[in-house]
matplotlib code that plots the C-alpha trace (Angstrom):
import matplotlib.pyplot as plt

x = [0.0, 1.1, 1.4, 3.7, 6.1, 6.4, 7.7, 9.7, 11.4, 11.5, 13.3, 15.8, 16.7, 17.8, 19.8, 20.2, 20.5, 19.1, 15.6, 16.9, 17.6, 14.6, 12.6, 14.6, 13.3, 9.5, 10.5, 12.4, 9.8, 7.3, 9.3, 8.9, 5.6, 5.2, 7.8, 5.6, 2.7, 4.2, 5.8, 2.5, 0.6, 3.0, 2.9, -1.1, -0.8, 2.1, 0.1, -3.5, -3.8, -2.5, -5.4, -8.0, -6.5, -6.6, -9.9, -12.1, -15.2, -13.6, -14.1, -17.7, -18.2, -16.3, -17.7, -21.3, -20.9, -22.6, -21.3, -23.5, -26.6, -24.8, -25.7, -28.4, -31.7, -33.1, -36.7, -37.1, -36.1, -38.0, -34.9, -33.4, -35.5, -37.0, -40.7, -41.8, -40.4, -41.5, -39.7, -41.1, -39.5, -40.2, -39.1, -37.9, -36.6, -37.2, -35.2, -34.4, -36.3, -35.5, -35.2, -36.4, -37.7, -40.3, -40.5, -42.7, -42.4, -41.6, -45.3, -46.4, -43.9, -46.5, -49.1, -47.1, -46.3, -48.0, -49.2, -50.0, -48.1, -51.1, -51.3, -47.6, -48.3, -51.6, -49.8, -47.5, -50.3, -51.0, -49.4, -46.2, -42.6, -41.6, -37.5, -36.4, -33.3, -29.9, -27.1, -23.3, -24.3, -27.0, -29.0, -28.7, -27.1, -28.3, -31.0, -31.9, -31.0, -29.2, -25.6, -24.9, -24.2, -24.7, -27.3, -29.0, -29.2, -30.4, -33.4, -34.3, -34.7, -37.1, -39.0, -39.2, -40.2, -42.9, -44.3, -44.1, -45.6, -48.5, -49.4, -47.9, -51.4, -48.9, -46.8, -43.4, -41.1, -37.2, -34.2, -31.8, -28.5, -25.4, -21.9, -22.2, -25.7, -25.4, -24.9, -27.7, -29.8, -28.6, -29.2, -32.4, -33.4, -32.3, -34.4, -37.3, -36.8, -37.0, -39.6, -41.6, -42.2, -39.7, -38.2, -39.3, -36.2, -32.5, -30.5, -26.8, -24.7, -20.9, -21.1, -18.5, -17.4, -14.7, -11.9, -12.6, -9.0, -7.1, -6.8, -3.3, -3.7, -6.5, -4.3, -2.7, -5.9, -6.2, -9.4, -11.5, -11.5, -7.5, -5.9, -3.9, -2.0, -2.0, 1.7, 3.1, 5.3, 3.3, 0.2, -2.2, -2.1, -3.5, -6.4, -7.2, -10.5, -10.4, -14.1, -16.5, -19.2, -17.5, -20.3, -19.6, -21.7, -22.3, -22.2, -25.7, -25.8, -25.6, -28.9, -30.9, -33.3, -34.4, -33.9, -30.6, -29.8, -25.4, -24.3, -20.9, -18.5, -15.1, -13.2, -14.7, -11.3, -13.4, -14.7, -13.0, -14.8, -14.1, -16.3, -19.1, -18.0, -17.4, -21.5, -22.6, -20.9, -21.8, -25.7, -25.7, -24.6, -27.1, -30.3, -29.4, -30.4, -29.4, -32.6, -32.6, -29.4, -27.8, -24.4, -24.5, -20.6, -20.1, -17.1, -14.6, -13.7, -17.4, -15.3, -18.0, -15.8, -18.2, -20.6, -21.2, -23.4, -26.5, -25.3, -25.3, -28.1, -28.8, -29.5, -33.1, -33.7, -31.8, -33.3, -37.1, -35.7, -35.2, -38.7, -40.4, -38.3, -39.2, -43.2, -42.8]
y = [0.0, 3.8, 4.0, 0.9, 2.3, 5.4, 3.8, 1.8, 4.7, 6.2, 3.7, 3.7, 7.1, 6.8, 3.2, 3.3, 6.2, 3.2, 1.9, -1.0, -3.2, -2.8, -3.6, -6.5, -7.8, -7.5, -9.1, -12.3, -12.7, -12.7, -15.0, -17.2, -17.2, -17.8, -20.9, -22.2, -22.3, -23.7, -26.6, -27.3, -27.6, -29.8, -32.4, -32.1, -33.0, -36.5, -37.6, -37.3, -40.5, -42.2, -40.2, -41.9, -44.9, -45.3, -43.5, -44.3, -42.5, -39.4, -40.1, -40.6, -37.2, -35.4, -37.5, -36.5, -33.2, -33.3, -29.7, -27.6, -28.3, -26.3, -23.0, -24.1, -24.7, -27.3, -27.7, -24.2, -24.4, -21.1, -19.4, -20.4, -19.0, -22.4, -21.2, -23.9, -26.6, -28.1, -30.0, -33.5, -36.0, -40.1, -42.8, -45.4, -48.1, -48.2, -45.3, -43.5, -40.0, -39.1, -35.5, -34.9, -32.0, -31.9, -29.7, -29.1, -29.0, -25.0, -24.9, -25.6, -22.6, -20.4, -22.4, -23.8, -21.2, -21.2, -24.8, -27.7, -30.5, -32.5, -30.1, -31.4, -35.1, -35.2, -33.0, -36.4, -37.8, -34.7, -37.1, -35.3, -37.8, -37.5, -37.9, -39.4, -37.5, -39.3, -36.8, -37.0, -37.3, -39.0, -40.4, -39.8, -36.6, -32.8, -32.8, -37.3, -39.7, -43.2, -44.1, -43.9, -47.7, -48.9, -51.1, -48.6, -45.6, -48.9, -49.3, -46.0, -45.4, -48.5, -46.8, -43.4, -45.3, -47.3, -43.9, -42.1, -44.7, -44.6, -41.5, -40.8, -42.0, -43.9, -41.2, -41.9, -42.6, -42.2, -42.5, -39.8, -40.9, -38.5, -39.6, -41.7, -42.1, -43.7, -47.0, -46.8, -45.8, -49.0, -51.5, -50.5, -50.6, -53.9, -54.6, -53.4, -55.3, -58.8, -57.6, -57.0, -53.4, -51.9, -47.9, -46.7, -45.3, -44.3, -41.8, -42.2, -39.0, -38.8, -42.8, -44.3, -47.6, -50.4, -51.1, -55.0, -56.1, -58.1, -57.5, -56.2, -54.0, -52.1, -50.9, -48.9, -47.3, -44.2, -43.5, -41.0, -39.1, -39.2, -38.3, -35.6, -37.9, -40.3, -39.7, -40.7, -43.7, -46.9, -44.3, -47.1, -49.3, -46.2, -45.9, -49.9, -50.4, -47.3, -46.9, -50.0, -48.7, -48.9, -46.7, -47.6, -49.4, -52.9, -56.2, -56.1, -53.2, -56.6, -57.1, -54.2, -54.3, -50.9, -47.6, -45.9, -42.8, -42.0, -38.3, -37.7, -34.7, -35.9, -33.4, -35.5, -35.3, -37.9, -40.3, -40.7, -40.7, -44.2, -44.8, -43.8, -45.7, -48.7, -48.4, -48.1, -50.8, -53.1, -52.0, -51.9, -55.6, -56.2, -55.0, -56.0, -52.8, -49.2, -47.7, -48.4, -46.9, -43.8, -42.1, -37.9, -36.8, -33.4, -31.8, -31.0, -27.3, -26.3, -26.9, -28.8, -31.4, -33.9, -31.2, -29.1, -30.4, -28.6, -25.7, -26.9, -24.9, -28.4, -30.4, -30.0, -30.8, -34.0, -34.7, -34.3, -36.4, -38.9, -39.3, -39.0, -42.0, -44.2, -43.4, -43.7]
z = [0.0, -0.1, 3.4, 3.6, 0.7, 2.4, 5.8, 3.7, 1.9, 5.8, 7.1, 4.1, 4.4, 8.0, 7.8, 4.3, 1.0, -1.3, -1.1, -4.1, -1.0, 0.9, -3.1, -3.4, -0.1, -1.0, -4.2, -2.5, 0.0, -3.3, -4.9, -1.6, -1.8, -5.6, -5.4, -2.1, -3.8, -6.9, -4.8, -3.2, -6.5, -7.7, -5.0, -4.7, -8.7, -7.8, -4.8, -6.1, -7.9, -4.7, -2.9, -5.3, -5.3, -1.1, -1.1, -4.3, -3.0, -3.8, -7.6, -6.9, -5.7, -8.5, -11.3, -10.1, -9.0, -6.3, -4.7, -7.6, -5.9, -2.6, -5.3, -7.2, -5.5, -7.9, -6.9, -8.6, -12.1, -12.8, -11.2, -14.0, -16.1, -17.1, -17.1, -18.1, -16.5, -13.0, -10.8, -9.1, -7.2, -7.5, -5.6, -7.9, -4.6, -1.1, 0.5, -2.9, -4.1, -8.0, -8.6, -12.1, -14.3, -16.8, -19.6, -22.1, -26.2, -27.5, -28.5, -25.0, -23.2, -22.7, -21.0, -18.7, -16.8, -13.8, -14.3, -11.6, -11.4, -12.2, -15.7, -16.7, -16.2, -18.4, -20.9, -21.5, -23.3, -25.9, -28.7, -28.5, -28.5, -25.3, -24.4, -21.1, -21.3, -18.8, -18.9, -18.0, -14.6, -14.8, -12.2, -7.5, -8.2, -8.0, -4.9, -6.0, -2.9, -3.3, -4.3, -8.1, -9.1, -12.6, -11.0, -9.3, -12.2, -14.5, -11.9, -11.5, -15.7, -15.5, -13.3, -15.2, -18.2, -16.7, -14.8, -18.4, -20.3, -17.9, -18.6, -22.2, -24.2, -26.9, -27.4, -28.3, -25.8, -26.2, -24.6, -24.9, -23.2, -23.0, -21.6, -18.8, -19.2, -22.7, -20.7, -18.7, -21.9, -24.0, -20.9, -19.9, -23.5, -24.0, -20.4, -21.6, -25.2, -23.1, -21.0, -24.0, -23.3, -25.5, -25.8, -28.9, -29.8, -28.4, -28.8, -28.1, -27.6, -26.7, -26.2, -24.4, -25.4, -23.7, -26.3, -26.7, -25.7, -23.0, -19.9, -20.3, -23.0, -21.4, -19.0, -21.4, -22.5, -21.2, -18.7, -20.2, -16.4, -16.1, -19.5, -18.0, -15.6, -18.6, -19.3, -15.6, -15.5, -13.7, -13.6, -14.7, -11.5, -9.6, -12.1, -12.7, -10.8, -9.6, -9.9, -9.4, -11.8, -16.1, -17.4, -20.7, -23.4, -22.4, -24.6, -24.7, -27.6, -29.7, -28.1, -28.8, -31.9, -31.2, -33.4, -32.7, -33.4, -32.7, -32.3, -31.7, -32.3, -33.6, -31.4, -28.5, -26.2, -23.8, -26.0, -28.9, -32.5, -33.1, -30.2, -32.1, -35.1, -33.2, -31.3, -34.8, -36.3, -33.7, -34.1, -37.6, -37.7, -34.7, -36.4, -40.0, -41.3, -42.5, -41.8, -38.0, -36.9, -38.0, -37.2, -37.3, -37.0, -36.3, -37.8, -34.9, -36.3, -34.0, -30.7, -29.5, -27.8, -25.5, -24.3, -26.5, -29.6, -27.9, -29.8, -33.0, -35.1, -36.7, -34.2, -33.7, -36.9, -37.4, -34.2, -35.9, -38.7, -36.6, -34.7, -38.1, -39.4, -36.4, -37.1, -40.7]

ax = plt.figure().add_subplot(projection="3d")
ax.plot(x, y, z, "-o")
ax.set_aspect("equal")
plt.show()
């Protein structure tokens, strides 16, 4: 501050006639700081995957990002400007509450607002498709209850379908899996296939996929969550098993007779394109058909890496495309 340079250049004038000392001082004990902190980063960065390896729980958390919903009060998505959306809760198991939103088609905005729950679950059956949508993080995260296992998330999207379908009239339904939740979206599919209650359709975006390879060699694959420690020697013993749930898509895609629709940017930097070329040449040899299951790339010079394809302008309408092509 001022008041500290001028005791400073005080003090210099009576014990010193040049203040460049009493500078370099500040300076050095800047420095000190600056090299502290850097030294601290650095071993936070070398012992982290030891941290996740001794506690595992950890990558829970961060994968689900819990800590948004400390800011966000999701039981009001109006605050957000979503006008017309409401929020409800289900219990899909004994013990678990699903958080989940509702919104309604564009030409619907208006009339919601304001609307009673009851108004949003009779406007499921207006004849309008209706998308179960399971994002990144999908499933007992934001303000839902339970602990995210593959098993669990898998239970609660049979339970969301069976509540929609009640109420949907023989609307479509679809599933709309992104990231993580592509897996959950292909294996309840496949559920509801045997069960003879099938998904109308599924969408598939920024699909994750296990290389089909031995043991061995998929320890040299890189985990989608950990490519920046990728490059550390012996690195791969700290991330095998390091979560219990995969989250990719299962062996049962070879299973799945149901339309698929594959939308992947090839600038993904967490799922690799050949992902999406592998799901859709394993489906396209699964359903014996070109009609079925379609691949939309999306040229990575849109910097839409694995989040972003929301923004493309296209989208809806490839999207429209789609649900026409399943009721053709």
């Amino acid at each position: 501050t001022r008041t500290a340079l001028n005791k400073t250049t005080h003090i210099s004038k009576i014990y010193w006639p040049y203040p460049v000392s009493f500078i370099f001082f500040f300076r050095s004990r800047l420095w000190v700081w600056i090299t502290k902190g850097l030294l601290a980063l650095g071993i936070l960065y070398a012992t982290l995957p030891f941290i996740l390896r001794l506690f595992p729980g950890i990558v829970q958390h961060l994968v689900y990002k819990h800590a948004i919903t400390y800011f966000v009060d999701l039981s009001r998505p109006y605050d957000l400007a979503l006008n017309h959306t409401v929020n409800m809760y289900l219990s899909s198991e004994e013990g678990v509450t699903l958080g989940v939103w509702h919104t309604v088609p564009e030409h619907k905005w208006k009339e919601a607002q304001g609307k009673s729950l009851d108004w949003y679950e009779k406007s499921l059956g207006d004849g309008s498709p209706v998308f179960i949508y399971l994002h990144g993080n999908t499933g007992r995260f934001g303000d839902s209850t339970g602990e995210p296992t593959e098993a669990g998330l898998t239970t609660d999207a049979l339970y969301l379908y069976h509540w929609v379908r009640a109420r949907s009239k023989g609307s479509l339904v679809i599933f709309w899996g992104h990231s993580l939740g592509t897996a959950v979206s292909t294996n309840t599919a496949v559920i509801l296939q045997e069960q003879g209650n099938p998904v109308d359709a599924v969408i598939l975006e920024g699909a994750f996929l296990k290389p089909d390879l031995p043991e061995e060699e998929l320890l040299k694959f890189p985990h989608p969550f950990t490519w920046y420690y990728w490059r550390f020697p012996y690195i791969q013993y700290f991330f095998k098993d390091l979560s219990k749930n995969k989250f990719v898509i299962p062996p049962v895609l070879k299973k799945m007779r149901t339309p698929l629709l594959i939308l992947h940017s090839k600038d993904d930097h967490l799922a690799p394109f050949w992902m999406a070329e592998k799901v859709y040449s394993i489906s396209k040899s699964a359903l014996n058909s070109d009609k079925l299951v379609k691949l939309v790339p999306f040229d990575g010079s849109h910097g839409y890496l694995h989040n972003g394809l929301y923004r493309d302008p296209g989208l809806p309408g490839i999207i429209r495309e789609f649900v026409q092509s399943v009721t053709a």
